[in-house]
matplotlib code that plots the C-alpha trace (Angstrom):
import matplotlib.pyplot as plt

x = [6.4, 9.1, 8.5, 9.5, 6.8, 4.6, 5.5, 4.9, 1.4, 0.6, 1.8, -0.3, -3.6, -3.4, -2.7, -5.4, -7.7, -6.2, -6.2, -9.9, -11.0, -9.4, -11.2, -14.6, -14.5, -13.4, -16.1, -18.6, -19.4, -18.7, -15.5, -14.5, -13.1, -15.1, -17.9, -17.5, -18.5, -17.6, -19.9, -19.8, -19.5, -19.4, -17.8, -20.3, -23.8, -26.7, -28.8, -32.5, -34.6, -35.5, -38.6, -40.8, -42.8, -46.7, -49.3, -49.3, -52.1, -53.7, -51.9, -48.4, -48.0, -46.4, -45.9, -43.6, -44.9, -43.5, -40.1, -40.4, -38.7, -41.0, -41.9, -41.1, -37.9, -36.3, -35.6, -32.6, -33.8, -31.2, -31.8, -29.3, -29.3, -26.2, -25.4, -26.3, -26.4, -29.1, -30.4, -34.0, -35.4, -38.6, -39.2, -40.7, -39.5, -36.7, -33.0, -30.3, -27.5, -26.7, -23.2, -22.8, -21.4, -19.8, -18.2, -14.8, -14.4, -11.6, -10.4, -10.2, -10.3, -11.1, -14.8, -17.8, -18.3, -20.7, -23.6, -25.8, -25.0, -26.6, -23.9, -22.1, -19.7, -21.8, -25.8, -27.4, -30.9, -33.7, -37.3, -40.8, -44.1, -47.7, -48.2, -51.9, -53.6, -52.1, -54.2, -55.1, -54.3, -53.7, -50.6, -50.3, -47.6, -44.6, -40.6, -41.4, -43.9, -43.4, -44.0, -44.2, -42.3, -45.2, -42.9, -40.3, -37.6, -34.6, -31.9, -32.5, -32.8, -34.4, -34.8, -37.0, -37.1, -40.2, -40.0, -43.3, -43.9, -47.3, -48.4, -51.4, -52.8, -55.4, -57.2, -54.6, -52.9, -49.8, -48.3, -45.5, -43.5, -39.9, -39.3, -35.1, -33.9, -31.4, -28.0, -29.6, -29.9, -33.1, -35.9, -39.7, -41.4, -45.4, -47.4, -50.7, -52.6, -55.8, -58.6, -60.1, -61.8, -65.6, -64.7, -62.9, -59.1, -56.8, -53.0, -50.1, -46.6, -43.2, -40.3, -37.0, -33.2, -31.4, -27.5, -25.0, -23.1, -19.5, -17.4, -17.6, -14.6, -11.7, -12.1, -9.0, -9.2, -6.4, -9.5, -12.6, -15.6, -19.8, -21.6, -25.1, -28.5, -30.0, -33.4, -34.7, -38.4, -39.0, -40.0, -36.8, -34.1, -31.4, -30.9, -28.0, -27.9, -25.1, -25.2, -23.7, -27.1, -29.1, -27.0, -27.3, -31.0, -30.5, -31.0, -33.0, -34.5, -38.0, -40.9, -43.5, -43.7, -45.4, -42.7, -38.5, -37.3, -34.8, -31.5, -28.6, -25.0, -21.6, -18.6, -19.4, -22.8, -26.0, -29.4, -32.7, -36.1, -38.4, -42.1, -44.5, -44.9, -47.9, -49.0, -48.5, -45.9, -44.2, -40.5, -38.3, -34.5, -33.8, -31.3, -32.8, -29.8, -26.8, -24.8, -28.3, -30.0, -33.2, -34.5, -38.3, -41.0, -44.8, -47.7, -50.8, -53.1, -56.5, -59.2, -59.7, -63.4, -63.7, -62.7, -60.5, -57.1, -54.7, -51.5, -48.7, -45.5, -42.2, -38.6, -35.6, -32.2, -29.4, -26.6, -23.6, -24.5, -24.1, -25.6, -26.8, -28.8, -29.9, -31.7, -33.2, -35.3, -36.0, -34.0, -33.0, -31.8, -28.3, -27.7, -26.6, -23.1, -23.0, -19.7, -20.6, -19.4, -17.5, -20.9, -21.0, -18.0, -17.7, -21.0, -19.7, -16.2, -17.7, -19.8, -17.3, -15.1, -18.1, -17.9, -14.5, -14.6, -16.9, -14.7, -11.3, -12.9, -10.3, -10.4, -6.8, -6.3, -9.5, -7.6, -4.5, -6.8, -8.5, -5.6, -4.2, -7.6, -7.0, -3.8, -4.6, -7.7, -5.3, -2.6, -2.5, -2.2, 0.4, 2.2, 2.4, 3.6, 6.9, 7.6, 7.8, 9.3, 12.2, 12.4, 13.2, 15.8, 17.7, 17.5, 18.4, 22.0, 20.6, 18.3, 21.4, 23.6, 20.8, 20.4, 24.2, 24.6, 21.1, 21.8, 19.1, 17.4, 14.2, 12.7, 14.9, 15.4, 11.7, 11.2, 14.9, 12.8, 10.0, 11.8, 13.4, 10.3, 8.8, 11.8, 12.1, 7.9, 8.3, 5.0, 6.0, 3.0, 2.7, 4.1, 1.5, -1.3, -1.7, -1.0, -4.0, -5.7, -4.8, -5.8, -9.6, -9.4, -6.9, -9.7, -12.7, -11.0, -10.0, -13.9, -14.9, -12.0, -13.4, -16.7, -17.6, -17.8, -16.9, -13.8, -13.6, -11.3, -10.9, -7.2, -5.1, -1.8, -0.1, 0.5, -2.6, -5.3, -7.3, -7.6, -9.4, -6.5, -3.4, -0.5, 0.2, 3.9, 4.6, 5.4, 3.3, 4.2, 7.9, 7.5, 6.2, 8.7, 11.1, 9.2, 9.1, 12.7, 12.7, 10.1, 12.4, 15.6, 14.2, 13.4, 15.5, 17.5, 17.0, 20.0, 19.6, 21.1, 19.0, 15.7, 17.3, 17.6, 14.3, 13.4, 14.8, 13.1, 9.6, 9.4, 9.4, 7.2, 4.5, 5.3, 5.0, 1.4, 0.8, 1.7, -1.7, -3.8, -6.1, -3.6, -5.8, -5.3, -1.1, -2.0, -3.2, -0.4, 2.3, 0.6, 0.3, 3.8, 5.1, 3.5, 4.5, 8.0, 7.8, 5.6, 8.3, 11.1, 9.4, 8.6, 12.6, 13.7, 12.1, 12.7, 16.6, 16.5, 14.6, 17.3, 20.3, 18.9, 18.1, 21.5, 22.8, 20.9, 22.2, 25.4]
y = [-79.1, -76.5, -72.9, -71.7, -73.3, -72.5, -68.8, -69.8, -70.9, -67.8, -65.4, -68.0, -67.2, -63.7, -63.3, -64.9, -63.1, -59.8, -60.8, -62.0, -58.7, -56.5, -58.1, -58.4, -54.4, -53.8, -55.1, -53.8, -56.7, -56.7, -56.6, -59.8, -57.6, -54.3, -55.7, -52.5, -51.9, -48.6, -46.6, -43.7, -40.4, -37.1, -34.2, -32.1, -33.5, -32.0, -29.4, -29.2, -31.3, -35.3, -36.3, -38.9, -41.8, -40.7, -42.9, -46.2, -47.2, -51.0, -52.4, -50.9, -48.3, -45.4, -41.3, -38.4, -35.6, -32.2, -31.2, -27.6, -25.4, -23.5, -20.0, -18.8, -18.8, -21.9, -21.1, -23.2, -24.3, -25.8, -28.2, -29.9, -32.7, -34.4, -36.6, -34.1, -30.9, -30.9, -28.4, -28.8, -27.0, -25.2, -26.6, -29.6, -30.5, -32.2, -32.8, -30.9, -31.4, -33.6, -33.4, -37.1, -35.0, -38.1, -39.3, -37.4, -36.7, -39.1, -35.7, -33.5, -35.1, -31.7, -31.7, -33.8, -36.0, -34.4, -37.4, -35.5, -32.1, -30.5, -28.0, -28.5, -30.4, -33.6, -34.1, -36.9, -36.0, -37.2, -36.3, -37.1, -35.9, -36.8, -37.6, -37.9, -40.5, -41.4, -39.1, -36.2, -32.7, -32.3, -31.3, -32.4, -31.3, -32.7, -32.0, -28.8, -27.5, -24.8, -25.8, -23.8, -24.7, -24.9, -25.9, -23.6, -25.4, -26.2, -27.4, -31.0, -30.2, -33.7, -37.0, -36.1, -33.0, -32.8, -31.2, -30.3, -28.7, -28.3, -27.5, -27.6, -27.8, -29.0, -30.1, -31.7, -31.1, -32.5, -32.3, -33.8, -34.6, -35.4, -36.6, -36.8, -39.3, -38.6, -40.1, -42.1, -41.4, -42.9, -40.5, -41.1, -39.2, -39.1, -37.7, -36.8, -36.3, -34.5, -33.8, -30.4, -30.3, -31.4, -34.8, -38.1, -37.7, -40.6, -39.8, -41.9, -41.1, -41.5, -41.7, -41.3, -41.1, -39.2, -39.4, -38.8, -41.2, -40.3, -42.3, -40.9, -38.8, -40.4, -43.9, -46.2, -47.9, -50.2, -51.7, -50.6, -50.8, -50.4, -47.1, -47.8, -48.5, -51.6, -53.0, -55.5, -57.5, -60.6, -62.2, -61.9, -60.7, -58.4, -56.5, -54.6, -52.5, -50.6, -47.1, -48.7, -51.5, -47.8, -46.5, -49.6, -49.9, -53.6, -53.4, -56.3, -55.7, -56.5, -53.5, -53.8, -55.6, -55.1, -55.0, -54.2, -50.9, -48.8, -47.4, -45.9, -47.3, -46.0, -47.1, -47.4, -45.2, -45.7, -43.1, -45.6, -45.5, -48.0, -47.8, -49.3, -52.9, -54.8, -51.6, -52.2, -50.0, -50.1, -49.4, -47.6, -47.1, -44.7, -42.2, -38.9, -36.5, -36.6, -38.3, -38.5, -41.1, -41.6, -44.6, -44.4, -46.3, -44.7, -46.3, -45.5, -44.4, -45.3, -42.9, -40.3, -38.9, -35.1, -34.1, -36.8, -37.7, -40.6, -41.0, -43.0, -43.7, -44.7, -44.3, -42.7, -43.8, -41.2, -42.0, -45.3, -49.1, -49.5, -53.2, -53.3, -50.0, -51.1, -54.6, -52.4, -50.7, -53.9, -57.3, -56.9, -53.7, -54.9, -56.4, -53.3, -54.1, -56.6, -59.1, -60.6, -64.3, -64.4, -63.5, -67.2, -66.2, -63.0, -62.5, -64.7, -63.3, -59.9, -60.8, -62.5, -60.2, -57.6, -59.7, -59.2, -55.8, -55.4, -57.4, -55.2, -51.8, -51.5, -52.6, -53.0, -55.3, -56.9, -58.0, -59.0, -61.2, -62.7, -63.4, -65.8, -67.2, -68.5, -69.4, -71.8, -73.3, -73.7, -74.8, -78.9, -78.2, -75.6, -77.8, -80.6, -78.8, -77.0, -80.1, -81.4, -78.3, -78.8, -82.4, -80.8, -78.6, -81.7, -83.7, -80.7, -82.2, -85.2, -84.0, -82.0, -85.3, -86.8, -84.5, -84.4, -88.5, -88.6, -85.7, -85.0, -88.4, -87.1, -90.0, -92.0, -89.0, -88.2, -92.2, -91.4, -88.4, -90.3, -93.2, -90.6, -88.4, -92.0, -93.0, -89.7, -89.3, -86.0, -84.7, -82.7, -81.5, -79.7, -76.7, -75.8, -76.6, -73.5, -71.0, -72.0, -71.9, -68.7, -66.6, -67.3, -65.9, -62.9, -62.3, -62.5, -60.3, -58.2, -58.0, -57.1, -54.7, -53.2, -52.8, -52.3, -48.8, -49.8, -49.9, -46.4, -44.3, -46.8, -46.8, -49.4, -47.6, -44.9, -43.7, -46.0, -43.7, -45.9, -49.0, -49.4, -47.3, -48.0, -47.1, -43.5, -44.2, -48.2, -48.8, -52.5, -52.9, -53.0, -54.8, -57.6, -58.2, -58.1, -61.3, -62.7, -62.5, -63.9, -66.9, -67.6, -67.9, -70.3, -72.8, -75.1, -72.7, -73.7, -75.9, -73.5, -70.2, -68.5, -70.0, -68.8, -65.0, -65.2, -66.4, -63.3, -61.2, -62.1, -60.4, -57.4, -58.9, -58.9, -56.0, -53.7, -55.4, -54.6, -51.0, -50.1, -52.7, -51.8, -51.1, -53.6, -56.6, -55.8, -55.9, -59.6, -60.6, -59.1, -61.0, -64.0, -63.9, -63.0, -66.0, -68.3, -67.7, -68.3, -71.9, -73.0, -71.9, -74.1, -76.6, -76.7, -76.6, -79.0, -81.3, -80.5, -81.4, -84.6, -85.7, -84.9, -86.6, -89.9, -89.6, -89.3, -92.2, -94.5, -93.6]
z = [7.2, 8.5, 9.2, 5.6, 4.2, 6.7, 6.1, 2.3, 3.3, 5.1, 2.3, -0.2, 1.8, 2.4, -0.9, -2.2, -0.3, -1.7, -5.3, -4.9, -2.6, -5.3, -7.8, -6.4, -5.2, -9.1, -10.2, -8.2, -5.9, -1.8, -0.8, 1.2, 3.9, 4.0, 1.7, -0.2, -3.6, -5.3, -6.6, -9.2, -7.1, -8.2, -6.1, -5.5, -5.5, -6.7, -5.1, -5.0, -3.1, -3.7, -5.0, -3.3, -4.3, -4.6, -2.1, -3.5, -4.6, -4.1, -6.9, -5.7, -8.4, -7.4, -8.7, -8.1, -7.2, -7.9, -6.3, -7.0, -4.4, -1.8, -2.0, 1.5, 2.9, 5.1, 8.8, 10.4, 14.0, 16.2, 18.9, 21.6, 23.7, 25.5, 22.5, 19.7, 18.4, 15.2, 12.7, 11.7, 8.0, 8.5, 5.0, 5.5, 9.2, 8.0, 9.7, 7.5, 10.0, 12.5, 15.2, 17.3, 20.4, 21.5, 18.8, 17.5, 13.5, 12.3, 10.3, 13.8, 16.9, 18.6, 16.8, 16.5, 13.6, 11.7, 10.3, 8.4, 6.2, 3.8, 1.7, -1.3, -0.4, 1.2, 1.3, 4.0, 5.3, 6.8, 5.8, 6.1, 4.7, 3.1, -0.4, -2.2, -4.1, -7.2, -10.3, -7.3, -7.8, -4.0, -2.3, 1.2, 3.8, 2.3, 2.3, 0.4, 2.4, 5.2, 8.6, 11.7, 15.5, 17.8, 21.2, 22.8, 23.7, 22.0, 24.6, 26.6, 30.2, 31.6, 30.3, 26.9, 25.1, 22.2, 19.7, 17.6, 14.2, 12.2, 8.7, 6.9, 2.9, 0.4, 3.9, 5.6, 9.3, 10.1, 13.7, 14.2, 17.3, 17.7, 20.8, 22.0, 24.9, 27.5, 26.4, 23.3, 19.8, 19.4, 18.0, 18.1, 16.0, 15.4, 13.1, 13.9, 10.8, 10.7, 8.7, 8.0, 4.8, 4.6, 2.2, 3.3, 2.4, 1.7, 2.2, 2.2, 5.4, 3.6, 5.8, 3.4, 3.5, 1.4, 0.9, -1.6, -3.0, -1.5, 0.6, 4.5, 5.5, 6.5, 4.5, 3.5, 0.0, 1.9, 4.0, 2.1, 4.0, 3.0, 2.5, 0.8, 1.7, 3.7, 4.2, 6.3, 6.6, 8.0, 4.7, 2.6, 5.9, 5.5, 2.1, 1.5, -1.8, -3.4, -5.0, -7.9, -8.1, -8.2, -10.8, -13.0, -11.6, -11.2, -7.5, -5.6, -2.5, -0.7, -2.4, 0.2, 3.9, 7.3, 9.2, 9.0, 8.5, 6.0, 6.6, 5.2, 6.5, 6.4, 8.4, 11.9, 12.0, 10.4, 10.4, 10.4, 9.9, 11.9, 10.7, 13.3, 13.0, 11.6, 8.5, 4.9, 3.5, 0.3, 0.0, -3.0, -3.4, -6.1, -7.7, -7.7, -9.1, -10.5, -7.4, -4.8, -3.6, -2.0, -0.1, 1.0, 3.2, 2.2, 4.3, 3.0, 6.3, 4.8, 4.5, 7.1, 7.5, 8.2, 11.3, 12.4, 13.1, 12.5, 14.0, 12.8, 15.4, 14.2, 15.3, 13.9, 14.7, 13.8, 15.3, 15.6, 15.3, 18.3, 18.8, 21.8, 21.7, 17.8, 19.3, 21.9, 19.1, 17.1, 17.2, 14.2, 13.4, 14.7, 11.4, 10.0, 11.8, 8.8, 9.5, 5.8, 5.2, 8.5, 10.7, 12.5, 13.7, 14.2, 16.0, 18.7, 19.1, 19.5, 22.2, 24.2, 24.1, 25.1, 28.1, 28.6, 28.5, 31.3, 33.1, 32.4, 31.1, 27.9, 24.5, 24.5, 27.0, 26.1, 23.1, 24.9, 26.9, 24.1, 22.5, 25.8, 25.8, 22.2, 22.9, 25.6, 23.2, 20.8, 23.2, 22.4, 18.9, 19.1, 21.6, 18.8, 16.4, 18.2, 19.7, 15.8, 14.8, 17.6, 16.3, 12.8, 14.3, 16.3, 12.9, 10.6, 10.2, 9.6, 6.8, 5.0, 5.2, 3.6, 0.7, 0.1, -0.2, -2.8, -4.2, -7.3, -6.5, -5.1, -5.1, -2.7, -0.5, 0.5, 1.4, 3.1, 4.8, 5.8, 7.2, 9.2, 10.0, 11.1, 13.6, 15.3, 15.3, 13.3, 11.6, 9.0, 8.5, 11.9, 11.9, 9.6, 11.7, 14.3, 11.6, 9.4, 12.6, 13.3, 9.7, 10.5, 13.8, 12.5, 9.6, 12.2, 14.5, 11.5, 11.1, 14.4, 14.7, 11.6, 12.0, 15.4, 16.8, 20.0, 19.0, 17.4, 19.1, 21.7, 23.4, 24.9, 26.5, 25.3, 21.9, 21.4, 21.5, 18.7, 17.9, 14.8, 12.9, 12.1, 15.1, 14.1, 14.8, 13.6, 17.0, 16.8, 13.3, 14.3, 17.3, 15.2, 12.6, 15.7, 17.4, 13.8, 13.3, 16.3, 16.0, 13.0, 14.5, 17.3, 14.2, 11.9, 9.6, 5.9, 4.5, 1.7, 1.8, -0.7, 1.2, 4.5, 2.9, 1.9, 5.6, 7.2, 4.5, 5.3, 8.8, 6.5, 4.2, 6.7, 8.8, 6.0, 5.6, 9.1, 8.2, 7.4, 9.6, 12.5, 15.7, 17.7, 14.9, 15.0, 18.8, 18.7, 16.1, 18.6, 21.7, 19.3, 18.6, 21.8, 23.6, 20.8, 21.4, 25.0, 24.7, 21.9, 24.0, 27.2, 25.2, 23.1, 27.0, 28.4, 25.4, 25.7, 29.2, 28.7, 25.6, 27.9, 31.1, 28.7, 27.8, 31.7, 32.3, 29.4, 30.8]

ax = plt.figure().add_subplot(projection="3d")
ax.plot(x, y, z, "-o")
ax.set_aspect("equal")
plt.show()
């Protein structure tokens, strides 16, 4: 098979998988790519304050309890660390806002990327509270509920910085501690519950997430990419669910576990809760208003007796999925970097080219690297296939004398073909060989590239200031259709002049695809390219020099 219709392959796969991804995001489903579904989002999402799920009771029912607003006034408290600059509601103890310090916004590189807001224009917090039996009349400490700061300091200075708040009703104390890490965006928080009516109380800890159902800022529809909610347990693994599965309340996801945690994803960053292992909890995903969603873990924490305390410890994550620092917290809370059906490969890839990064310190040349690693795997095959594809080009005149004596006899100039392919030891079939090789490591890289956050904002040299974006000034983009035209004129031209126009056309073809493609994947197609051209050149040369020295010698 000669270039043409390997480049007809090529354009056959990738457009398969953009019909199919097109389709499946259309109808809801994940996106082969991004694994994306859309959802129905409104602008402006609706104020007030979610309901919870009421303490479960030992059959697993559930109740909401009222969401009216609170009487007394909210009071903003800001705290900051090195990594982030929060806003805490004294309604309920609850993070409004959250700034990742470290991480630019992909609308102003100048400014944090703000995770969590709470204004008209976008709603994502994180809240926590005490609900009451199911049937009681009491109202425990809850998201609605005024608490009070009882530490002093809002500004890291060491290693940990707590922060405590308290409230108390119907009986019921809550302290709760958020404690902040040096250089991590892992939160513990406990919640000490006590006692301080004269009866045995029985409340239930809900940990919830609530988001709107808008697409983060600065998302391409060219490469869409998940924003939903995930679950995990041991019993049923990894969940992911859609806002579009809450809208049509068709959802399916574990209810209840010992173990796992909830989350809410977007691209790159997630916020998490992790309950403490080995307690019951029951889990709910809902839609609470007109574009809000809610997804809870209550724990029922038994019955107290008067005068005592409980405490319940779990951990908060707020912050980018960042893999390494996810396992840390629980092995499996690195699944939210979620590489869909390409995962087998993908997971591997990205840790080997982790490796390589520690060994050169740049994602860039990471890439470059890992790009003449797989070339030298890769290098028997591809060495094969020019040394057919030079064949071709040597017989080329050949082939075209052949097609001008059968004419429209098909038939008698394929077995004229094969006799021929089978004399010179041609395989016609291998040109297409490295190329089909090639689109599962360009979509698993395209994965990686895509959903790793290590590679957000990450620069190679130059102009390339990050490489999970397209190059801001098609520098790449041109560079490849220059190699292709290249690669192209090194092989056979088609005895067809309308075949050989559409050869020279498909450079542009696929640079203009390349347009809008992560600056690291061009990257790898431009190294790719670049080193193709040189082994098919050595390899042309050397088979040149071994056809004129036979010659010499028959001489």
């Amino acid at each position: 098979m000669d270039i043409r219709r390997t480049i007809l392959w090529m354009i056959f796969v990738f457009s398969v998988f953009a019909i199919w991804n097109n389709w499946q995001t259309y109808n809801g489903q994940p996106s082969l790519f991004g694994q994306a579904p859309q959802s129905e989002t409104n602008t402006h999402p609706a104020s007030g304050t979610p309901g919870v799920p009421n303490a479960a009771s030992p059959a697993g029912t559930a109740t909401t309890p009222s969401t009216t607003a609170p009487a007394v006034a909210s009071e903003k408290i800001t705290i900051n660390t090195d990594v982030f600059k929060l806003n805490f509601d004294s309604i309920g103890a609850q993070i409004v806002y959250a700034e990742l310090l470290k991480y630019p916004s992909s609308e102003n590189s100048g400014q944090p990327i703000v995770l969590l807001d709470n204004t008209a224009a976008a709603e994502y917090i994180v809240q926590s509270g005490l609900v009451a039996p199911q049937g009681s009349n009491k109202r425990y400490p809850d998201q609605n509920t005024a608490f009070r700061m009882v530490s002093t300091e809002t500004t890291m200075t060491g290693d940990t910085l707590p922060v405590v708040f308290e409230s108390e009703s119907d009986g019921i104390k809550v302290t709760r501690t958020y404690t902040f890490h040096h250089d991590s965006y892992r939160i513990d928080v406990k919640d000490e519950v006590t006692n301080t009516s004269a009866e045995p109380q029985s409340p239930s800890l809900y940990l919830q997430i609530a988001r709107d159902g808008q697409d983060p800022a600065g998302s391409s529809s060219f490469y869409p990419t998940f924003t939903g909610m995930a679950v995990y347990s041991d019993e049923e693994r990894f969940q992911k669910v859609s806002f579009s599965e809450i809208d049509k309340k068709n959802a399916d996801y574990i209810k209840s576990a010992d173990d796992g945690w909830i989350s809410v994803i977007q691209h790159f960053f997630v916020t998490a809760w992790v309950p403490q292992e080995g307690k019951e909890r029951f889990i709910d995903m809902r839609k609470v208003s007109n574009s809000l969603y809610a997804i809870s873990s209550v724990e029922p924490l038994g019955s107290i007796a008067p005068n005592s305390t409980v405490v319940s410890q779990s951990t908060l994550w707020v912050g980018p999925q960042d893999q390494q620092a996810l396992a840390a917290i629980a092995p499996t809370l690195d699944l939210v970097v979620d590489y869909g059906w390409l995962t087998i490969l993908a997971k591997p890839m990205f840790t080997f080219m982790t490796w390589l990064y520690s060994l050169v310190g740049n994602w860039g040349w990471t890439i470059v690297l890992l790009t003449v690693i797989i070339k030298l795997v890769l290098y028997p095959l591809s060495a094969s296939s020019y040394r057919s594809m030079a064949k071709m080009k040597n017989v080329a005149p050949r082939m075209q004398a052949l097609k001008e004596k059968y004419g429209d006899d098909r038939q008698k100039l394929n077995t004229a073909m094969m006799e021929m392919y089978r004399t010179e030891k041609i395989n016609p079939l291998g040109g297409c060989f490295p190329i089909l090789l090639q689109i599962p490591v360009f979509l698993t890289l395209y994965r990686v590239l895509l959903s790793s956050v290590e590679m957000r904002g990450a620069g190679w040299i130059g102009w390339i200031t990050d490489l999970s974006v397209r190059d801001p000034y098609f520098i790449l983009p041109a560079i490849m259709m220059a190699t292709m035209f290249l690669q192209i004129k090194l092989n056979p031209t088609p005895p067809d002049p309308m075949q050989a126009r559409i050869m020279m056309l498909m450079p542009l073809v696929f640079g203009a695809m390349m347009f809008m493609f992560p600056a690291g994947l061009v990257l790898y197609w431009v190294v790719n390219n670049i080193l193709s051209i040189a082994q098919q050149w050595y390899i042309t040369r050397n088979m040149n020099k071994a056809a004129n020295e036979a010659i010499l010698t028959h001489k």
